[in-house]
C-alpha positions as a Markdown table, in Angstrom:
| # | Residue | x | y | z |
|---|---|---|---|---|
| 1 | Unk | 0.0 | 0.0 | 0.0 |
| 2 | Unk | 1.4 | 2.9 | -0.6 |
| 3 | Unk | 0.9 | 7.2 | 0.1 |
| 4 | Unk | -1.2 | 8.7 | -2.6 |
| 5 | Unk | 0.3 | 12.5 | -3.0 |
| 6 | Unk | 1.9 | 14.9 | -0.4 |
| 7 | Unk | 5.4 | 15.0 | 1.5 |
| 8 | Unk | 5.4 | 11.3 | 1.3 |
| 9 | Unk | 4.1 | 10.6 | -2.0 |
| 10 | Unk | 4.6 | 7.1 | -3.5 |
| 11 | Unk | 6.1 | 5.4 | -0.1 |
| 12 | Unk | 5.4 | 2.3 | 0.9 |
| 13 | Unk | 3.2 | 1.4 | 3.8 |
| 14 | Unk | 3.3 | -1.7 | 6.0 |
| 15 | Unk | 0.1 | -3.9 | 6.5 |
| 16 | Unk | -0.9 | -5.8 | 9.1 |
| 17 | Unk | -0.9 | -9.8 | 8.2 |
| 18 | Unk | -3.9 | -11.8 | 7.9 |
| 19 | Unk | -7.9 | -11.2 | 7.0 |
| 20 | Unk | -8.3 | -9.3 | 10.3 |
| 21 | Unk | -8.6 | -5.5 | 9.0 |
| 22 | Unk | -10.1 | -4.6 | 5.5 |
| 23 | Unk | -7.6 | -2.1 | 3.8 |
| 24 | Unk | -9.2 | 1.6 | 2.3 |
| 25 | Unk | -8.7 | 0.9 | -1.6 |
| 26 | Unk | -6.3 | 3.3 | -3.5 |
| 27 | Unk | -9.2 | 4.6 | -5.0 |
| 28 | Unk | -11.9 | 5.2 | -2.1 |
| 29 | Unk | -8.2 | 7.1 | -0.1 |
| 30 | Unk | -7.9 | 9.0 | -3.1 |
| 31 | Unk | -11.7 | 10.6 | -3.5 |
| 32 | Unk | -11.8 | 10.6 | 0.3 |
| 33 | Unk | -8.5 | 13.1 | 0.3 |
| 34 | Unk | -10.0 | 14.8 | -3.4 |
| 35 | Unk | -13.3 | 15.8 | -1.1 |
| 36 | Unk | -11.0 | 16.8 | 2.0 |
| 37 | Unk | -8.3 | 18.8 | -0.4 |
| 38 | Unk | -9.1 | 22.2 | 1.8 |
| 39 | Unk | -10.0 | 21.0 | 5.1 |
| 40 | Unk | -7.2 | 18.9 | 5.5 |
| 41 | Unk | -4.4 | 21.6 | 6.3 |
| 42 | Unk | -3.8 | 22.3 | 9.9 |
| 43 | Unk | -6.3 | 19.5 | 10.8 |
| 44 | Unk | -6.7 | 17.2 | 13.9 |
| 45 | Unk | -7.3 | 13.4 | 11.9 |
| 46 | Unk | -8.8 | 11.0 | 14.0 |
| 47 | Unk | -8.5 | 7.5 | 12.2 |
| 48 | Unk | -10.8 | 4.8 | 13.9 |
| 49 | Unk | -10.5 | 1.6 | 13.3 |
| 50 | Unk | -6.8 | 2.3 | 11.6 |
| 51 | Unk | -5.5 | -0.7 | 11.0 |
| 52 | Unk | -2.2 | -0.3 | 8.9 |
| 53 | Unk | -3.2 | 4.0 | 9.4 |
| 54 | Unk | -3.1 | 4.3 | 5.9 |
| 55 | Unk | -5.7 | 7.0 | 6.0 |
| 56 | Unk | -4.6 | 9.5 | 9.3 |
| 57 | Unk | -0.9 | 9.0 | 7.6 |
| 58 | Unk | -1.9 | 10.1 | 3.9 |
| 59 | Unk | -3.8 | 12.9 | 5.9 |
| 60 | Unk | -0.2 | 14.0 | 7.7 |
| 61 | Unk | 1.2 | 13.7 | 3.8 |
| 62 | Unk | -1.3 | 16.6 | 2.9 |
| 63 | Unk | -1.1 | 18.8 | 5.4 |
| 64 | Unk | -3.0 | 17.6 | 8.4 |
| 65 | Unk | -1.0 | 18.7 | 11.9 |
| 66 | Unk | -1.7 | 15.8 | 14.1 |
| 67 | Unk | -3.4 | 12.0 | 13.5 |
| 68 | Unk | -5.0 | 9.9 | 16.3 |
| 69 | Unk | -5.0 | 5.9 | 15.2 |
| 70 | Unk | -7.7 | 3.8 | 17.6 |
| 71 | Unk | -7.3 | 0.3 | 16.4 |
| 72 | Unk | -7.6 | -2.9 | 18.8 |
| 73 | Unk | -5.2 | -5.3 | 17.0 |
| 74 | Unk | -2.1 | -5.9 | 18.7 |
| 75 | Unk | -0.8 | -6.6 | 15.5 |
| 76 | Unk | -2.7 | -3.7 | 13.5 |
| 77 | Unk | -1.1 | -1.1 | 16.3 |
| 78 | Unk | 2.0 | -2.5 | 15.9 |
| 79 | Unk | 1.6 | -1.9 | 12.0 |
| 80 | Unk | 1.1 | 1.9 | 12.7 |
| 81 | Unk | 3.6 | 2.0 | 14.9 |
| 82 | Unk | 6.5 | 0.3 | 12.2 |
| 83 | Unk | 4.7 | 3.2 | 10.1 |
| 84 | Unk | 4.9 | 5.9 | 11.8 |
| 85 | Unk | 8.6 | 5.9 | 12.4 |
| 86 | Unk | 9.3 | 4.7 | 9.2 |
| 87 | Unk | 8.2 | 8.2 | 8.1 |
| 88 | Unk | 9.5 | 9.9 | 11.4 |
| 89 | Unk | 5.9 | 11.0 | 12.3 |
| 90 | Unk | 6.0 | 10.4 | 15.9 |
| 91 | Unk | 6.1 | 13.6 | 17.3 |
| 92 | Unk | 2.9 | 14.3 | 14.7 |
| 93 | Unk | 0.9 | 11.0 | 16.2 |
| 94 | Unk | -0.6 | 9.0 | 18.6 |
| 95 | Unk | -2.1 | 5.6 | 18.8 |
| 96 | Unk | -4.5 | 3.9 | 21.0 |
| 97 | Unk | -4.4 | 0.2 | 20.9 |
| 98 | Unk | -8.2 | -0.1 | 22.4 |
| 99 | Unk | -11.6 | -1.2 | 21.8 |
| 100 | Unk | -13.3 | 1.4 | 20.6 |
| 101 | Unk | -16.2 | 2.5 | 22.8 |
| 102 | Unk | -12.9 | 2.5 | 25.5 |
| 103 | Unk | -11.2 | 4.8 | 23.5 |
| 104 | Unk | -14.1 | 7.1 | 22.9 |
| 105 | Unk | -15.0 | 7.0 | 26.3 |
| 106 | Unk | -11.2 | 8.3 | 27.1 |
| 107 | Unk | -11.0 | 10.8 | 23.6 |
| 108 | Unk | -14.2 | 12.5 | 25.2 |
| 109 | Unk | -13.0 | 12.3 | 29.0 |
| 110 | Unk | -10.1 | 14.2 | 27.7 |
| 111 | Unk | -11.8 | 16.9 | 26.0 |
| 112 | Unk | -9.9 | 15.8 | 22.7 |
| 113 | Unk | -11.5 | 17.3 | 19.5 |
| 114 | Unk | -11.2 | 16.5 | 15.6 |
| 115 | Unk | -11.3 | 18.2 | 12.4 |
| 116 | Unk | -12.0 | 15.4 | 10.6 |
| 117 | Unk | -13.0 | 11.9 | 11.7 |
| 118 | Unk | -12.6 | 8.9 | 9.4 |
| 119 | Unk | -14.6 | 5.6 | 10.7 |
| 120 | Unk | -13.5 | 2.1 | 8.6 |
| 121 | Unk | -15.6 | -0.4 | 11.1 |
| 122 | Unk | -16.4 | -3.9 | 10.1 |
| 123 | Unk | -19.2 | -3.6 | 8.3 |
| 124 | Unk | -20.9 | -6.2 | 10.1 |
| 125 | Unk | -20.3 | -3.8 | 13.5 |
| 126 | Unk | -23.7 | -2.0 | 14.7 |
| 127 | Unk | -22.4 | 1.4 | 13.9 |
| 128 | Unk | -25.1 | 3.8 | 15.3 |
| 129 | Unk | -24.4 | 3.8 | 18.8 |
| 130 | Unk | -20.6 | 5.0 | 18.0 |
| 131 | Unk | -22.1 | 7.5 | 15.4 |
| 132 | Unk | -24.3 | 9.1 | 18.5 |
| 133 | Unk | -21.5 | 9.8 | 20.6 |
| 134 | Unk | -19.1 | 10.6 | 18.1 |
| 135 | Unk | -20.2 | 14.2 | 18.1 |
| 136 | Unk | -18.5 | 15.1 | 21.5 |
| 137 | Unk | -15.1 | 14.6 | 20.1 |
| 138 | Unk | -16.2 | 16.7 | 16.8 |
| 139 | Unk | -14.7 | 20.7 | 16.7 |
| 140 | Unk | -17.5 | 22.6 | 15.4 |
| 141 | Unk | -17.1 | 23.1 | 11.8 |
| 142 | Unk | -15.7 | 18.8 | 12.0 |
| 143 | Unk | -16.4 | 16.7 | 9.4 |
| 144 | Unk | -17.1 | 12.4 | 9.9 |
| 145 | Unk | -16.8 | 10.0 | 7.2 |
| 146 | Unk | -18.0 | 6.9 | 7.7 |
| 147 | Unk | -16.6 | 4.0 | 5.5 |
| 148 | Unk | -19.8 | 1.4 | 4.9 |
| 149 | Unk | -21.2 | -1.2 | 2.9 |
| 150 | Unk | -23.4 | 0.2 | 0.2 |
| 151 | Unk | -26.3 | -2.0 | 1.4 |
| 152 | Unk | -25.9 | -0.5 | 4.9 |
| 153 | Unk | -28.7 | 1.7 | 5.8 |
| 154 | Unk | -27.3 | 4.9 | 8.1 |
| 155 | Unk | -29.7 | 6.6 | 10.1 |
| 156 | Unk | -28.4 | 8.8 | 13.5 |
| 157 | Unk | -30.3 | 11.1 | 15.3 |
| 158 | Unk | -27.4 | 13.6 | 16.3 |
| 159 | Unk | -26.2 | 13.9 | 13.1 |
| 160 | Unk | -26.5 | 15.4 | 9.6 |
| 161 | Unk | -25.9 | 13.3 | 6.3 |
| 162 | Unk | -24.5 | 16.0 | 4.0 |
| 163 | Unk | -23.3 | 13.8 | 1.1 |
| 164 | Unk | -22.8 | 10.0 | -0.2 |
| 165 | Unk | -20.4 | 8.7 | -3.0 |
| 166 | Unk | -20.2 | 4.7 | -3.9 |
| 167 | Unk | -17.4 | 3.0 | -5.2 |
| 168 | Unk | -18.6 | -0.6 | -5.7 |
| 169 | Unk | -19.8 | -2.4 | -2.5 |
| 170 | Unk | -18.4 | 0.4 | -0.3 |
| 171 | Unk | -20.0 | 3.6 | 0.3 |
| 172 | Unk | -18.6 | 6.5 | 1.9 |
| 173 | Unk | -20.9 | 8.3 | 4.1 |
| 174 | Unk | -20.5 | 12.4 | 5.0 |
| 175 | Unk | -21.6 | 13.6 | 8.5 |
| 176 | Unk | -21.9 | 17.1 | 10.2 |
| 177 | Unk | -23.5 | 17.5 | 13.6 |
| 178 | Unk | -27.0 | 19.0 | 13.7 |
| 179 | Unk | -27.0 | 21.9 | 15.3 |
């Protein structure tokens, strides 16, 4: 896998072994970072359900100022990790190794907010519940993208679909917070 455009353009990325996470395609990371081109400067990332961190690292190659990686995995964290030094992006990083709903529970104990917030669940996860709380770690201009199944029906109460592109089976889904 490698970085799309930006300071690290064409560099290769690690990823985890196994069937256990479900890699963004060249070509959803692409439109996703297309749609983000002026948001993504200066921005806090928040990458959930990482897994290699493909996504909050291409968003550091544009221009974003700090990515957040929550994956579980041992082996998925350690991915990032082998990643994020590869490209010296330490100081620009941080990474949970947590279940999610733990890691939410600590991003919004800690007052931590996002510019942008990608989601890449299973897609057989019940996502709403996350979705619901998802808008205390949001800055108020944020923007969530939700990475889905294009049978996947998205309905949340606290927030606002604004848009929906499909790329084969996978759908991405645009969210602001209602206000």
């Amino acid at each position: 896998m490698k970085i799309l455009t930006g300071r690290f353009k064409n560099r290769e990325l690690k990823t985890p072994k196994g069937q256990k996470t479900r890699p963004t395609s060249s070509k959803v990371k692409g439109s996703v970072f297309d749609i983000l081109q002026n948001q993504i400067l200066d921005a806090h990332f928040l990458d959930l359900f990482a897994g290699s961190g493909s996504m909050g690292i291409e968003a550091l190659s544009r221009g974003a100022i700090h990515a957040t990686f929550v994956e579980k995995d041992r082996a998925g964290c350690q991915c990032i990790r082998e990643n994020v030094a590869l490209l010296k992006l330490e100081d620009e990083t941080t990474i949970v190794q947590s279940e999610i709903t733990a890691a939410l529970k600590r991003l919004i104990r800690n007052e931590e907010r996002f510019d942008i917030i990608y989601i890449d669940p299973p897609y057989t996860l019940k996502i709403t519940p996350l979705l619901e709380e998802i808008p205390k770690i949001l800055k108020e201009e944020g923007l969530i993208i939700l990475e889905q199944s294009k049978e996947a029906c998205i309905q949340v109460a606290t927030l606002n679909q604004v848009d929906k592109r499909d790329f084969g089976d996978t759908s991405l889904y645009f969210f602001i917070p209602l206000e």
